[in-house]
Wavefront OBJ file of the C-alpha trace (Angstrom):
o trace
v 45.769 -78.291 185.946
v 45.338 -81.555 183.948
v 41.584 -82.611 182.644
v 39.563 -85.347 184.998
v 40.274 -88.790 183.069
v 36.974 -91.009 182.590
v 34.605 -91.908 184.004
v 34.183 -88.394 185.072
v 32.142 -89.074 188.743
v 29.419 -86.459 188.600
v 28.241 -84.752 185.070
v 25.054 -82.922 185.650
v 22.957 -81.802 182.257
v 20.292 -78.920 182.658
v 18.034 -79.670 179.488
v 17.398 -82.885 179.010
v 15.420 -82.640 175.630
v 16.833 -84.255 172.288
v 20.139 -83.181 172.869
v 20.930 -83.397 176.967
v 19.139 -86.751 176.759
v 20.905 -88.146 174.242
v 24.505 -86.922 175.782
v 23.286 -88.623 178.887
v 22.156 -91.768 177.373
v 25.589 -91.814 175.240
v 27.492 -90.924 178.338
v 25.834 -93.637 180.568
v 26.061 -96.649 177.654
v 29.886 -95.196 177.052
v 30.642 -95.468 180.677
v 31.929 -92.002 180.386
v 30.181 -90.921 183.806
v 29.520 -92.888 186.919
v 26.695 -90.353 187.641
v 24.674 -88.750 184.960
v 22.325 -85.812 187.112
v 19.645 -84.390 185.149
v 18.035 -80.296 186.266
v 15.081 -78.557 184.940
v 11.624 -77.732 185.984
v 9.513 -80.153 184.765
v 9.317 -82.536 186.556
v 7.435 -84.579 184.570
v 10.010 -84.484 181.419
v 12.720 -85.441 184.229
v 11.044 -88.674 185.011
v 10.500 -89.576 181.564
v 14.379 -89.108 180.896
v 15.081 -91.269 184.264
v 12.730 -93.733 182.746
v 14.337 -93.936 179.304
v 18.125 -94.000 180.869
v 19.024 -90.264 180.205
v 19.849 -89.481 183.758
v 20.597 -91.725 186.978
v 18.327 -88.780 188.825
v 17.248 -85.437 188.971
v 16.756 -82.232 190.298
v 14.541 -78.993 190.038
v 17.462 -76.970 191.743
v 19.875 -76.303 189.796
v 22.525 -75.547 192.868
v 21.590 -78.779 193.857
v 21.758 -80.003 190.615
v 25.252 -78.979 190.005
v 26.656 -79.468 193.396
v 29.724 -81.879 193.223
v 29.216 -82.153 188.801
v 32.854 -82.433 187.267
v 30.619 -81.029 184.444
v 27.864 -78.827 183.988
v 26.344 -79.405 180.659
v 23.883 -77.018 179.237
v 21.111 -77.974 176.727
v 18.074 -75.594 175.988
v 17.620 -72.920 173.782
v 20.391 -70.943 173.112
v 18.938 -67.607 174.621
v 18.116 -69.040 177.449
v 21.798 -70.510 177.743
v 22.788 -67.148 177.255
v 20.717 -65.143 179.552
v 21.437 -68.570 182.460
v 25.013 -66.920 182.944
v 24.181 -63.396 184.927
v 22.427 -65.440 187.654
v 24.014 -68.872 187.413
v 27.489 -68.515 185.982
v 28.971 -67.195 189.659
v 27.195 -70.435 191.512
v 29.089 -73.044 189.424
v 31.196 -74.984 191.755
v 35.201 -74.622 192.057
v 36.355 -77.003 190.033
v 33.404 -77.420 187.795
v 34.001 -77.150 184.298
v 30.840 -75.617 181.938
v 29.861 -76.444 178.415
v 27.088 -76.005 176.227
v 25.378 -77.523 173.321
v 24.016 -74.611 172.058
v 23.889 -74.198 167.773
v 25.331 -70.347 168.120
v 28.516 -69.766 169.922
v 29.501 -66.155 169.868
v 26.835 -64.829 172.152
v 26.842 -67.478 174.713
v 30.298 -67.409 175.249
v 30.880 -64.003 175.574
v 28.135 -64.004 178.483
v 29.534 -67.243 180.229
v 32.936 -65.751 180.469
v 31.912 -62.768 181.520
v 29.986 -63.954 184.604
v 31.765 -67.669 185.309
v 32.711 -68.175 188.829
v 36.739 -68.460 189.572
v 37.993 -71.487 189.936
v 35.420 -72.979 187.160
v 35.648 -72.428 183.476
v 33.558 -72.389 180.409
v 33.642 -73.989 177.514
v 31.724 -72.920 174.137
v 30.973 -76.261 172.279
v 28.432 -77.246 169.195
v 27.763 -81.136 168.633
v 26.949 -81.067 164.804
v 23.702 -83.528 165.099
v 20.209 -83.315 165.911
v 16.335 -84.156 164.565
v 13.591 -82.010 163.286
v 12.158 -83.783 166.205
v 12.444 -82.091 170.187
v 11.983 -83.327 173.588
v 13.676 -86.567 175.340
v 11.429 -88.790 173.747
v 13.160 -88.415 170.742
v 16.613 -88.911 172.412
v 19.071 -91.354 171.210
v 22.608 -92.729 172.502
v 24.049 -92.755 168.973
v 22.559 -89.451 168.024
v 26.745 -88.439 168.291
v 28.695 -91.341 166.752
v 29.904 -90.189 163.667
v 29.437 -86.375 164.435
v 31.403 -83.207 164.137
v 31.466 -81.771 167.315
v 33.198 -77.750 167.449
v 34.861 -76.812 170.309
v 35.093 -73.060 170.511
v 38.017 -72.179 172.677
v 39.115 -68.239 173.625
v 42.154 -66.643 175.050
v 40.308 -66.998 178.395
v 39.752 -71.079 177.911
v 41.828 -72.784 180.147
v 43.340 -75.554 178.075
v 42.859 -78.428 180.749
v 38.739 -77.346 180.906
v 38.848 -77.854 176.832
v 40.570 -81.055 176.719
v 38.152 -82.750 179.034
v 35.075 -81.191 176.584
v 37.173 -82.527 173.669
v 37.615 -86.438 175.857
v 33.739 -86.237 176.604
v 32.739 -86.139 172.960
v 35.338 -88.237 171.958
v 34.344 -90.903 174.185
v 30.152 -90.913 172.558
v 31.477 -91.157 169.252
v 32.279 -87.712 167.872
v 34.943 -85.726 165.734
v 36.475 -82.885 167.541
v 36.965 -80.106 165.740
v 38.823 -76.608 166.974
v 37.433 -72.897 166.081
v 36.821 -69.591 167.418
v 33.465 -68.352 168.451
v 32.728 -66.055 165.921
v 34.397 -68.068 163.411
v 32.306 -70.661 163.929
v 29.136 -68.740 163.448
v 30.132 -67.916 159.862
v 30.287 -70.732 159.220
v 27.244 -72.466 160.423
v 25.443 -69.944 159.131
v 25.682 -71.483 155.156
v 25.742 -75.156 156.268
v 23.392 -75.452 159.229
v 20.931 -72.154 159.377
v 20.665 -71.358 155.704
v 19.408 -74.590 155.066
v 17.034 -74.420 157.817
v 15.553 -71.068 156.162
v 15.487 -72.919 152.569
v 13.483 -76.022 153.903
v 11.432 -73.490 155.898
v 10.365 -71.084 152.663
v 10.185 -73.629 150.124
v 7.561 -75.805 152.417
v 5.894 -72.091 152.965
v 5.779 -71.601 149.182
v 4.280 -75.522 148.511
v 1.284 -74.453 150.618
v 1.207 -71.422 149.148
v 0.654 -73.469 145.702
v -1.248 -75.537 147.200
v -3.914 -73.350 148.263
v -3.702 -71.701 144.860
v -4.347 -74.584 142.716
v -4.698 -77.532 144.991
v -3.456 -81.108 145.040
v 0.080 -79.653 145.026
v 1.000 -81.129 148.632
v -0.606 -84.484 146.896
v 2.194 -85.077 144.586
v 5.103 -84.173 146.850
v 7.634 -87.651 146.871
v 10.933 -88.083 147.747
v 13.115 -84.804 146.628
v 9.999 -82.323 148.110
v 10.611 -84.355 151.630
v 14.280 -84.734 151.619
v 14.241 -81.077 151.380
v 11.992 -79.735 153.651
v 12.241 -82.645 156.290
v 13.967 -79.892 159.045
v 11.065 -77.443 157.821
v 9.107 -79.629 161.256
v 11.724 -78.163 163.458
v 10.530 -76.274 167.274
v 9.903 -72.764 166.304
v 10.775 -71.984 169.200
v 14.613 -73.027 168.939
v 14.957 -71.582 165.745
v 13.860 -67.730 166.663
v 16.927 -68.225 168.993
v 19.449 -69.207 166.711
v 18.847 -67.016 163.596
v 18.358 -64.257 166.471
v 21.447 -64.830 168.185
v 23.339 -65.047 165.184
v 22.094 -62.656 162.726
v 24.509 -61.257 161.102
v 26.125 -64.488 159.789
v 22.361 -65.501 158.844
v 22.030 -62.533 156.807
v 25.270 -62.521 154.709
v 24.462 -66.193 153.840
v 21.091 -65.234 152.735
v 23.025 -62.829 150.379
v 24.692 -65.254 149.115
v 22.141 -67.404 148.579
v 19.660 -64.751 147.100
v 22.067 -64.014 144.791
v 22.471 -67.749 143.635
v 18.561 -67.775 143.515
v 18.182 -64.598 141.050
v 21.286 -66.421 139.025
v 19.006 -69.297 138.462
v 15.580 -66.993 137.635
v 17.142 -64.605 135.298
v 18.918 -68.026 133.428
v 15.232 -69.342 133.360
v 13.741 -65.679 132.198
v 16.132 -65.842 129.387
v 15.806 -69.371 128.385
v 19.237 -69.942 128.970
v 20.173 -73.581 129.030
v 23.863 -72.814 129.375
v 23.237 -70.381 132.593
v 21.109 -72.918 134.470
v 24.098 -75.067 133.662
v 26.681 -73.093 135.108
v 24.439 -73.231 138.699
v 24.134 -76.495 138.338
v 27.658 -77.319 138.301
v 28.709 -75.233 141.085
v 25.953 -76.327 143.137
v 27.462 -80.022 142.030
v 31.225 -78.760 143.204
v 29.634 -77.817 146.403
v 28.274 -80.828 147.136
v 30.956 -83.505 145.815
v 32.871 -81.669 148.792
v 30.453 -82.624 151.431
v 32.020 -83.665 154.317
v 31.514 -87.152 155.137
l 1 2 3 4 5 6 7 8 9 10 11 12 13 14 15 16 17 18 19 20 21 22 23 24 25 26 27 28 29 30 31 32 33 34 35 36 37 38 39 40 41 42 43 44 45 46 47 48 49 50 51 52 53 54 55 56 57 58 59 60 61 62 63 64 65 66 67 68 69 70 71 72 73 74 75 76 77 78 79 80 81 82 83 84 85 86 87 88 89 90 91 92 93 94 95 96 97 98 99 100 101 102 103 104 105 106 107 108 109 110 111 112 113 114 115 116 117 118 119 120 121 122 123 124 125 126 127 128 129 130 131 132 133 134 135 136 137 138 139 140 141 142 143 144 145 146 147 148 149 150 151 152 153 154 155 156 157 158 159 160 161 162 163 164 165 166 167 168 169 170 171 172 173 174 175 176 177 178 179 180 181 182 183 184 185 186 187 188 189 190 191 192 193 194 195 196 197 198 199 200 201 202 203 204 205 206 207 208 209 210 211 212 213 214 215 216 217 218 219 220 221 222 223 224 225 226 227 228 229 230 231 232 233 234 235 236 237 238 239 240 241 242 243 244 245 246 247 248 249 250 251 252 253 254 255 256 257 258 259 260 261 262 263 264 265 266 267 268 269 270 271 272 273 274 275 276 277 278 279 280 281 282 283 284 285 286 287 288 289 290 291
């Protein structure tokens, strides 16, 4: 079966937040989708995305939400994407091709596939962009130009349901890129959710200070910031993700503990040379940043 071309007619996002209303607004100023059809339960939030250009309209029900969507794009937490496929996977229209935008893959896919309706498919998928800021409000059409966005295929993927995921995010500005589920998680783990847990502690250990012998917070400029900017982040999506993926989470904290005690017992000893030798791996790392 070949992939829809665009505009795809219907694509129907449940979660507009940061993430659904951004893919709507890039999707609408793209021209990617003639209809973009916005489902949740607040209502309220659902006016303020039809107000801001996220979605053409919008519905509470998501059977009526979905009904007659090319695609059915899933935005909120990642446990509640999850635990959405028992009761909602077998309603998803013939035809009707799934994705989500959720940060951990392995989990979600394994439930989608195991409950998707026949004749629709599902596709695991991971746009590489975001805010420490949530909720439409903070929505954006560009938040995807320029972005790495992983497409996690299986064995049970039809190829014509990935394509059109991969022609979506190609057409708001993205970079496909191809992995498997658990793969993928790995690898997140040391580039996107470590550094989450970093910001998060070190911020934790400036108030600590702080509190301790005062006027620390008072002197924090640039570096302190630039480093514990994603330390704002919803709570709330973050319990998800380092609980849906925490084995990954916990090897990379190995890793990084270990790079941490490196640094303290080169400090102990007064060791210029072994604070060195961190320092230029830490440089290697990061000359090979991905641009």
């Amino acid at each position: 079966m070949p992939a829809p071309e665009l505009p795809l007619d219907r694509v129907a996002i449940w979660g507009v937040g940061l993430m659904g209303g951004s893919l709507g607004m890039a999707l609408r100023w793209a021209g990617a989708a003639r209809e973009v059809v916005g489902i949740g339960r607040d209502r309220r939030t659902l006016r303020v995305a039809q107000e801001l250009g996220a979605v053409d309209r919008w519905e509470t029900d998501p059977e009526a939400g979905m009904a007659g969507a090319q695609l059915l794009v899933l935005g909120a937490p990642v446990r509640v994407i999850r635990d959405q496929a028992a009761e909602w996977g077998p309603r998803v229209p013939e035809g009707c091709v799934v994705t989500d935008l959720g940060s951990t893959k392995a989990e979600v896919v394994a439930a989608w596939e195991a409950h998707i309706a026949p004749g629709a498919a599902f596709v695991g998928s991971h746009p590489m962009a975001g805010s420490e800021r949530a909720g439409v409000r903070a929505a954006r059409p560009d938040l995807y130009r320029g972005a790495r966005w992983v497409i996690t295929p299986t064995p049970a993927t039809p190829p014509w349901a990935a394509a059109l995921v991969a022609r979506v995010a190609e057409a708001v500005g993205a970079r496909v890129l191809w992995m498997p589920p658990d793969l993928h998680d790995r690898r997140v783990a040391y580039v996107s959710h470590l550094p989450q847990i970093v910001a998060t502690a070190t911020a934790a250990a400036a108030q600590k200070g702080d509190e301790a012998v005062g006027w620390v917070m008072s002197l924090a400029a640039g570096g302190f910031r630039d480093t514990t900017r994603v330390a704002a982040s919803p709570v709330y999506l973050w319990q998800d993700i380092l609980l849906t993926n925490r084995d990954p989470v916990l090897a990379a904290l190995a890793d990084f503990r270990e790079a941490l005690d490196g640094l303290e017992a080169a400090v102990r000893a007064g060791d210029p040379e072994g604070i060195a030798r961190w320092f230029s791996r830490a440089h290697e790392a990061r000359s090979r940043l991905a641009l």
